[in-house]
C-alpha positions in Angstrom: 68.4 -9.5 -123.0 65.2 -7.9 -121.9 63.5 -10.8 -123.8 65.5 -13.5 -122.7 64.4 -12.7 -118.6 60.6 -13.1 -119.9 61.3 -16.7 -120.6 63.0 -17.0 -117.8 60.9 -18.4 -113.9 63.0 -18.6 -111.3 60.9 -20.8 -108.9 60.2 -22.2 -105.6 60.4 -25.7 -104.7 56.5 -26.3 -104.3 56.0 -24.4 -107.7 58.2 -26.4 -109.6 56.6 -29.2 -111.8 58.7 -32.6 -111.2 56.8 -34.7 -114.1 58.6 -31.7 -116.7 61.9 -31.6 -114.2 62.5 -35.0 -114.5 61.9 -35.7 -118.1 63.7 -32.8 -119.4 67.2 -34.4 -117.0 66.6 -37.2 -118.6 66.6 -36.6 -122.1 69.3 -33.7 -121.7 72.9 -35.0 -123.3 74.5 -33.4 -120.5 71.8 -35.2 -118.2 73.5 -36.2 -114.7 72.1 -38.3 -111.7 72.8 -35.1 -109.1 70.2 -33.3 -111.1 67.5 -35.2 -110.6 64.7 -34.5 -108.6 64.7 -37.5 -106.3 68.6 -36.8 -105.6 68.9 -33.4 -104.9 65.8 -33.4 -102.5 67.8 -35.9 -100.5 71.1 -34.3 -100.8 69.7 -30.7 -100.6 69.0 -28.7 -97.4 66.4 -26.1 -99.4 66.1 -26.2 -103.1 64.1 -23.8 -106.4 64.6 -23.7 -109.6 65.5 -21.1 -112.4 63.3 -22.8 -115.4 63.7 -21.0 -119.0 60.4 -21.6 -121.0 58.4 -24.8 -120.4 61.2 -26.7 -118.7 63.3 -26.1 -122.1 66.5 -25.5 -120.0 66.2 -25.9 -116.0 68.8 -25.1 -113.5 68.5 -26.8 -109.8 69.5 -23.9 -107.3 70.3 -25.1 -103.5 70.3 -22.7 -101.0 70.4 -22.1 -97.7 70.5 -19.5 -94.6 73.1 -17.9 -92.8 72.4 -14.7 -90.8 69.0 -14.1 -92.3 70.8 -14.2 -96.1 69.8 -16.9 -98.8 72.9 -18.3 -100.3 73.2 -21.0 -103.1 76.1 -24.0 -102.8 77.1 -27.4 -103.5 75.2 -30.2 -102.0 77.1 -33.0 -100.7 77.4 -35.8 -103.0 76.6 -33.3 -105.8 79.4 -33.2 -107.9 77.9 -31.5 -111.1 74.9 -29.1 -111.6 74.1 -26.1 -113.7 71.8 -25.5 -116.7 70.4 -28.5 -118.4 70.4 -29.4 -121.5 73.4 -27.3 -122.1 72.0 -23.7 -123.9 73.5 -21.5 -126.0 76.0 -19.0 -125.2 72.8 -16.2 -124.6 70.3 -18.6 -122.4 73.8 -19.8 -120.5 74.5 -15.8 -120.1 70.5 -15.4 -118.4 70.8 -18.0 -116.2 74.2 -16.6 -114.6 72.6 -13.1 -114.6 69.4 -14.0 -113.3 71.4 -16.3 -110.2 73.4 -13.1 -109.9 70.5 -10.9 -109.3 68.7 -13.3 -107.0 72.0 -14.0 -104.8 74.9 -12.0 -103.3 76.8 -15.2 -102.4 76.9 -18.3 -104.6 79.4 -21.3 -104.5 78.4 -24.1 -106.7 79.5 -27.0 -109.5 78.7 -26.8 -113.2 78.4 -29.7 -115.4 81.3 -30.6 -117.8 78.8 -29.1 -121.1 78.3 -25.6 -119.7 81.2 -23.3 -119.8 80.5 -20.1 -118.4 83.3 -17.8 -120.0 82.2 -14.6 -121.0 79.0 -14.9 -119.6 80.1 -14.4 -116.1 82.8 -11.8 -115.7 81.2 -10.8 -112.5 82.0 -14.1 -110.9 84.9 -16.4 -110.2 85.6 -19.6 -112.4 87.7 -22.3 -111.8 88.5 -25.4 -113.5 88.1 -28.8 -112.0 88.7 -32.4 -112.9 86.3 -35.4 -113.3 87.9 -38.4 -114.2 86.5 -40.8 -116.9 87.5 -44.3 -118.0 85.6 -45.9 -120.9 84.2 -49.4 -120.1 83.0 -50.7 -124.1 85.9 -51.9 -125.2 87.9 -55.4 -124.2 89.4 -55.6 -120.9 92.5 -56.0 -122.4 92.5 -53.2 -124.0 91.6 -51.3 -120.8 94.2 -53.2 -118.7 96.7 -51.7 -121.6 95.7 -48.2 -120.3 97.0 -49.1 -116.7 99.8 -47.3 -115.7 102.7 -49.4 -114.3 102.5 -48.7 -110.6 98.7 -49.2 -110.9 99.7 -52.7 -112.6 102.3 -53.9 -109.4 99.7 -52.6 -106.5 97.2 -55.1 -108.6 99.9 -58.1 -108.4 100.7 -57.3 -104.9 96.8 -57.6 -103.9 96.8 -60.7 -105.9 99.5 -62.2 -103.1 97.5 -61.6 -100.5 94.3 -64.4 -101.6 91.6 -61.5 -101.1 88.5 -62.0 -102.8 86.1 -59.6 -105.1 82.4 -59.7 -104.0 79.7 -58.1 -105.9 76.5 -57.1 -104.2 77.5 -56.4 -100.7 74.5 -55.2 -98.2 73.9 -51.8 -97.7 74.4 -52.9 -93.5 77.6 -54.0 -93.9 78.7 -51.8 -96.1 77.5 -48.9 -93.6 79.0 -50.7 -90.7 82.3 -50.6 -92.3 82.1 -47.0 -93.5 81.5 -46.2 -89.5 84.5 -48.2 -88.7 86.7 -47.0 -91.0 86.0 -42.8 -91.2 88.8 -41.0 -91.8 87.7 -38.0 -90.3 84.4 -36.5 -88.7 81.2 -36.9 -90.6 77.7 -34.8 -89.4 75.4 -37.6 -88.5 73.0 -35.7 -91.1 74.8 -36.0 -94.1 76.1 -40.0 -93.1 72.1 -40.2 -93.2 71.9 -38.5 -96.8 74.3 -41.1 -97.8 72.1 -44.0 -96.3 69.5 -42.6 -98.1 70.8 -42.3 -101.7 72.4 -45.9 -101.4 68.9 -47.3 -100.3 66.8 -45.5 -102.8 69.6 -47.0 -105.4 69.8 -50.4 -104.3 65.7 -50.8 -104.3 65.5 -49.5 -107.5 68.5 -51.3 -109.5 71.3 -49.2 -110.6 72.5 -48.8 -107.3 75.8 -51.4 -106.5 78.0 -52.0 -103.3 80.9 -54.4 -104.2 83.5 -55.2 -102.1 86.4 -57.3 -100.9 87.3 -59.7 -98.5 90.7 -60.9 -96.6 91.5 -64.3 -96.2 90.2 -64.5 -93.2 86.6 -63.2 -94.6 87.0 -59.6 -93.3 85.8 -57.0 -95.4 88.9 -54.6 -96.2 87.2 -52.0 -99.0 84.2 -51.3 -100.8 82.9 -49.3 -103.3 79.1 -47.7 -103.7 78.5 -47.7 -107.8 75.1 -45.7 -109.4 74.6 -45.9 -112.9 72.6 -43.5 -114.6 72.4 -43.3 -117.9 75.9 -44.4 -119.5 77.6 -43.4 -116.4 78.2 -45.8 -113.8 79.7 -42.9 -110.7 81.8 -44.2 -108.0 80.1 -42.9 -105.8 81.4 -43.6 -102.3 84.8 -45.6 -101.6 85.9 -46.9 -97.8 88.8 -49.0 -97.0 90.5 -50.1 -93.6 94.0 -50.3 -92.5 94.2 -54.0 -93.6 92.7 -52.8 -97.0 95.1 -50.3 -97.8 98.2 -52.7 -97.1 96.4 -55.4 -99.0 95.9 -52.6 -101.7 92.7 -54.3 -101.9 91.2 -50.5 -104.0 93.2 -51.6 -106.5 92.0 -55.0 -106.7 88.2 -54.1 -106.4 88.6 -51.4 -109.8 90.7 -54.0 -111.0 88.1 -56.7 -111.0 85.2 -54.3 -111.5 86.3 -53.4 -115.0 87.0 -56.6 -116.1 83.2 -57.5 -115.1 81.8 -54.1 -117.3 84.1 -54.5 -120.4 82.8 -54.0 -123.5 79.9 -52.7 -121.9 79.3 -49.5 -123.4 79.5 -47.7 -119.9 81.7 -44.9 -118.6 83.2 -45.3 -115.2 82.8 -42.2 -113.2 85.1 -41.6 -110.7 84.0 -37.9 -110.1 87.6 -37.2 -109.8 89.4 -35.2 -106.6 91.5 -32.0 -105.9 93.6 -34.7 -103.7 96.6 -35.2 -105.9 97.2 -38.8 -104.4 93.7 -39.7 -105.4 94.1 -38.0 -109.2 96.8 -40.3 -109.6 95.2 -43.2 -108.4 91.9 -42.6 -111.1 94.7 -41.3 -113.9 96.7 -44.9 -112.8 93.3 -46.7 -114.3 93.7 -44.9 -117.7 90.6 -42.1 -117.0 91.2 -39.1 -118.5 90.2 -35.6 -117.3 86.5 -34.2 -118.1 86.7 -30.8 -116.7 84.0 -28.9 -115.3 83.7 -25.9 -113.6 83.3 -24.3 -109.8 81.2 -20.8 -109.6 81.6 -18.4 -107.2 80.2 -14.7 -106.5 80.3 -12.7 -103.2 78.9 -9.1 -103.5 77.5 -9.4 -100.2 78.2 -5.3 -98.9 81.2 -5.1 -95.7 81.7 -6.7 -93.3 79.4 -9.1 -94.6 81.7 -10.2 -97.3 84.3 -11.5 -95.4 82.2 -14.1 -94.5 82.5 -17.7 -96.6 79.8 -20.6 -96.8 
């Protein structure tokens, strides 16, 4: 073990070396967009490293301050982290101990290829679900995996005469979102979400598609990224219109009859919404799970407090 934290740097932000970060995310198999450096320094408040060798295995750790204490946590629109490439069960076990020793609070996401286990009896674990559907085969082999309820919503959209539009702009997709919030959104994290869109759209593998009512209204839209052989549903908005038109429905619908046989995966990043589950398991995707990490061994009265 002794050995193992000699390979192991835990590093600050302006130390680490984003040439070696970024190619070692992008040849990992477990390699996920959140990971990368240009995401998380938009999504993340503060941000170092734990790095094991020379950039062998990485691990991005956010943190931030509360009451003069460094925690690490979840940034928004960060649904996996952790150690990549995935190490073996002893480099996985230094990682945890070294985040241990460095933090007395941590809350964050794993990918679906590390699974703590043993390695972290000091610390909470819980299960989560991603939701996958595979895109490379024929559509009608995909629309086969539909569920029946998913199937009728699709007709009923169809009744309605809305239309599917790829390539919506990033102005009137953000003008919509404003409009249609469910509830209250930080103006600083609705600007995180401008910015990943933008940096996505100007380089190519981002997509906003939506669709329209018959009178031309936009009633529901989808962000897509694609990175790697992932393409993440990212961020989903629909109106009241939208939702009676079941116009979601519609927009998958028609989006995976435009991938087929593509070779892709289609991300949905799942939810711990059961109405939502059903809606990705309605599509045919199937569970990926990953895993949440929690420690508190902050001393009392300290510990009482969460994130």
């Amino acid at each position: 073990m002794h050995d193992n934290f000699n390979k192991m740097k835990y590093l600050n932000y302006s130390e680490i070396d984003f040439e070696k970060w970024d190619k070692c995310i992008d040849r990992a198999p477990n390699s996920r967009l959140y990971a990368t450096s240009w995401f998380l320094d938009r999504m993340a408040t503060r941000w170092n490293a734990l790095i094991w060798g020379d950039y062998k295995y990485i691990m991005p750790v956010p943190y931030r301050k509360k009451l003069g204490i460094k925690y690490s946590y979840q940034p928004l629109y960060c649904q996996q982290l952790g150690i990549f490439p995935s190490p073996p069960a002893n480099i996985a076990e230094a990682f945890f101990s070294a985040l241990y020793q460095k933090f007395h609070f941590t809350d964050i996401q794993l990918n679906a290829e590390n699974h703590p286990g043993e390695n972290s009896k000091n610390m909470q674990i819980v299960p989560r679900k991603n939701y996958l559907l595979q895109l490379n085969t024929d559509f009608e082999t995909i629309y086969s995996g539909f569920s029946k309820n998913t199937r009728r919503n699709i007709a009923k959209a169809e009744q309605n005469n809305i239309s599917y539009i790829e390539n919506i702009s990033l102005e009137e997709f953000l003008h919509f979102k404003r409009n249609n919030l469910t509830g209250k959104i930080l103006a600083s994290d609705f600007q995180k979400l401008i910015s990943i869109i933008a940096y996505s759209l100007h380089h190519g593998f981002g997509k906003i598609t939506g669709v329209y009512s018959q009178e031309n209204e936009l009633c529901a839209a989808v962000f897509f990224c694609r990175w790697k052989n992932r393409v993440i549903y990212l961020n989903a908005v629909s109106s009241k219109e939208g939702k009676a038109y079941r116009a979601m429905f519609f927009l998958i619908h028609h989006f995976c009859q435009s991938m087929a046989g593509s070779n892709l995966t289609l991300d949905f990043e799942g939810s711990v919404l059961p109405g939502i589950a059903r809606f990705f398991e309605g599509f045919g995707a199937t569970p990926e799970i990953y895993y949440r990490l929690h420690f508190n061994h902050l001393p009392f009265p300290l510990n009482l407090i969460k994130k």
